[in-house]
Steps between C-alpha positions, in 0.01 A plus 500: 500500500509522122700216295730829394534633863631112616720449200642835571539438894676111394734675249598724794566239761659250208840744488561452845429168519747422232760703621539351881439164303873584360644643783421191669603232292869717449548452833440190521749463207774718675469320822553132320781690355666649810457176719664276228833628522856303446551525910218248572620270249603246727140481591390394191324142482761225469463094500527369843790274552596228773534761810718244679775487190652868591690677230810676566678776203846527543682681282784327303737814498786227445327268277232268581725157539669721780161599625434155623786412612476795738137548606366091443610422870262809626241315312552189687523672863162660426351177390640301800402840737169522372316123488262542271638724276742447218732774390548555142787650364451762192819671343444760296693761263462839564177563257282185613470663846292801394229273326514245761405735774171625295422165405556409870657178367682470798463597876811604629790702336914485584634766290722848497309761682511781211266233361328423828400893525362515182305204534400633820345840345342347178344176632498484907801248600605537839805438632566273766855481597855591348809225432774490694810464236821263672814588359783315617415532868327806518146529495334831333155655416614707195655526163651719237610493144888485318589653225890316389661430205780292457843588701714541143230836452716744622322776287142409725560690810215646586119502397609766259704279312213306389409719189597359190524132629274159522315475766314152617218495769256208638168662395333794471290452823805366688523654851887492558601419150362797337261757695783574754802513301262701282415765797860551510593531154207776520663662812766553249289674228558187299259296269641139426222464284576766246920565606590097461645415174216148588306412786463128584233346672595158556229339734715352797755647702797221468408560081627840579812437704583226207422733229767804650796238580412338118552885355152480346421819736735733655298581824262320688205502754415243734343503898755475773643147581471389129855558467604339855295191466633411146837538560448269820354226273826533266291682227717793515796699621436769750828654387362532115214745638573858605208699641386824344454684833229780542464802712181379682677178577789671663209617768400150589578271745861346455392181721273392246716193373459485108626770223264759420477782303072636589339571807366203702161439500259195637515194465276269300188480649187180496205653442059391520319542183186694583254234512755251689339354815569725804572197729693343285758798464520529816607092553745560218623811650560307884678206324736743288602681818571177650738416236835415627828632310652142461174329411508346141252766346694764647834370383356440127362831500871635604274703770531508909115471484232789500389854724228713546474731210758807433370859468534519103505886469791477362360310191277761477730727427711327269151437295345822494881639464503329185147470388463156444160292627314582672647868467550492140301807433596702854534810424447577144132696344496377231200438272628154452556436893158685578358227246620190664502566856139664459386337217173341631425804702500703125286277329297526787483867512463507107179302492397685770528815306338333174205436715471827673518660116264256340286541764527868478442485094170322527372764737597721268373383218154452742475855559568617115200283469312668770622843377365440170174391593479786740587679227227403268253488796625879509363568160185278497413703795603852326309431174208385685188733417357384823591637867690272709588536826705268757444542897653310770252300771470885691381641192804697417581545129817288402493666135307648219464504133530800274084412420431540873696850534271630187161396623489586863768793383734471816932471434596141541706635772214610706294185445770247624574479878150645606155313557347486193152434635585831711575685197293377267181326583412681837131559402168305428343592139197650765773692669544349819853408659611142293651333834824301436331166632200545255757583177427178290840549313691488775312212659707296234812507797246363738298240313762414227263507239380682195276811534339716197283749407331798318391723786764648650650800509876636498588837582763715338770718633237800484292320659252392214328172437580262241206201445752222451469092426709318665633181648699409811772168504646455822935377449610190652804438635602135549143433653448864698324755382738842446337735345226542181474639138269767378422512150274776418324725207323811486122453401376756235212649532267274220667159652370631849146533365477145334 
């Protein structure tokens, strides 16, 4: 093969190449992308700490003094339960959970389960078991929200009454002192947000019950038993506080023994980081069932102790009701939403489709290379005062130049697609029959190399012979023979006799 037939045949192969090359290494690049997504955050590489000091996030929804007060005893009981082991107590405000969690800073989590479930989607907690809340004597699984103002109000009757008016809330990811009063409100086709004269977020719940009995807000939110437990410590007046009532409260049970003004929902529940050790979830699971309701921990923690989990549909509900995490984009198509709950998955697809086009450009651009070549070959092969002839390894003609069609005087039509040494060079210069296995010109297929001479004769359409010179180049294909090249002139009649 000729240093211009290999340089051809690499330039071909080089496109191709270069274009899986790219394909390749995008994927590569999409699937890093893809698989590093916020969901397997907790799995990210963190420093490995003491595994028998055992963390435990509780969230201070009443201030973190209060915190351990309530929840130090459980500490202690799980230290004295578990040799071995020592319980750490961690409160923490209602933004330090979220970072905690995907820093996996601690290993267990005590905390409102509108939290709980969207920890659960975005990073893998499980939950283990729900509270059991004591108030007074009676022992219950569930909880709700109050909306109240103070009993001089007289104009705040119902959740209507609201517009216009202060409101003050514990936080903006409090269970029952904000998401449920706020599924209400919406039940109601109202928006505190935008209908309050000022909306108050105040960070604990007694900060809320202080700041509607100081006039500082005319309404308030807070979870169920706030209300009951501070006016049992001497904080407050139960007969300052009137309830704003709701119609979905009307519909629940009236034996649950605090003032409500939501739906009930679960309890708190404890829940394993993903990552926590199996075993020792389940050891810390056995010991808080066998917590009894007049232990110290229990009695601290104002709980009768702990129960298998509650069906938490109805969280759910309120969540996606709402559209707050992990449902904060349920429902809507938008751009915006299709952008952050897809957003890997776009970039993804994007470089994807960059690829796929650059890779599509540089064949392209290969083949307007080829064309013009072809196109040039084309011309060489027009202007070329010579005949030239291509055949495939059969001896069929593949194509013809214009020099051919004049000399042996046949259409270039008839000459491609037929034998050429059928049509053409049948017969011996003595006359006898030129057998196809004798023809030196097409021995090039067979042999692969060059043939010439000054001998021969061609015969033309009208059956005539032409006294030609020529030579015979066999075509090679990637190392196999596919064909030859006949380049050929007539012989005048002085060049014969020298």
């Amino acid at each position: 093969m000729s240093d211009q037939q290999k340089n051809r045949s690499h330039g071909m192969k080089n496109p191709r190449i270069t274009a899986a090359l790219l394909l390749i290494f995008f994927a590569a690049v999409v699937a890093v992308l893809v698989m590093d997504i916020d969901v397997c955050a907790w799995k990210q590489d963190v420093a490995p700490r003491d595994l028998t000091s055992i963390r435990i996030g509780v969230l201070a929804h009443k201030g973190t003094d209060i915190c351990r007060q309530m929840w130090q005893p459980t500490m202690d009981y799980l230290t004295q339960a578990l040799p071995g082991r020592s319980f750490v107590l961690v409160p923490m405000k209602y933004y330090e959970i979220k970072p905690a969690v995907r820093a996996r800073s601690i290993d267990f989590l005590i905390c409102n389960p509108a939290i709980a479930v969207d920890l659960e989607v975005k990073y893998g907690i499980t939950r283990m078991l729900t509270m059991r809340n004591l108030i007074g004597t009676q022992s219950v699984s569930e909880y709700g929200g109050v909306v109240f103002c103070r009993n001089d109000h007289t104009n705040l009757q119902s959740l209507r009454d609201i517009r216009g008016h202060v409101l003050a809330a514990a936080d903006r990811m409090s269970f029952g002192g904000w998401y449920m009063a706020l599924r209400e409100f919406r039940a109601e086709s109202i928006d505190p947000l935008r209908e309050c004269s000022r909306v108050l977020f105040l960070d604990t719940h007694p900060r809320v019950v202080r700041a509607v009995l100081s006039g500082e807000a005319d309404i308030g939110i807070v979870r169920t038993d706030t209300i009951e437990r501070m006016a049992a410590g001497s904080e407050i007046r139960m007969e300052d506080i009137r309830v704003i009532p709701s119609r979905a409260a009307s519909k629940e049970s009236s034996t649950f023994p605090c003032i409500h003004s939501t739906r009930l929902y679960p309890e708190w529940p404890v829940s394993k980081l993903c990552g926590t050790d199996g075993e020792l979830a389940r050891r810390l699971t056995m010991i808080l069932l066998g917590m009894s309701a007049g232990s110290p921990a229990a009695t601290a923690a104002e709980i009768s102790g702990w129960d298998v989990c509650l069906n938490d549909n109805s969280v759910h509900d309120c969540l996606r009701e709402l559209q707050m995490p992990p449902y904060e984009y349920y429902g809507q198509i938008t751009w915006l939403g299709i952008w952050r709950q897809h957003e890997m998955w776009i970039i993804a697809v994007i470089l994807l489709i960059a690829a796929l086009l650059g890779a599509l450009l540089l064949l392209h651009w290969r083949q307007l290379a080829v064309k013009r070549v072809s196109n040039q070959n084309r011309l060489l092969l027009a202007s070329a005062g010579e005949g030239i002839c291509g055949t495939d390894i059969h001896g069929i003609t593949t194509f013809v130049n214009p020099a051919a069609s004049i000399i042996l005087e046949y259409p270039a039509d008839e000459l491609i697609g037929r034998n050429l040494h059928d049509l053409t060079h049948h017969t011996k210069p003595d006359g006898q029959p030129y057998p196809l296995h004798e023809c030196p010109i097409y021995m090039a297929c067979k042999d692969g190399t060059i043939h010439q001479g000054s001998d021969e004769f061609f015969f033309r359409s009208d059956g005539s012979a032409i006294p030609i010179m020529y030579f015979s180049r066999p075509i090679i294909d990637r190392g196999q023979i596919t064909g030859a090249v006949v380049c050929f002139q007539k012989i005048t009649d002085s060049r014969r006799a020298e």
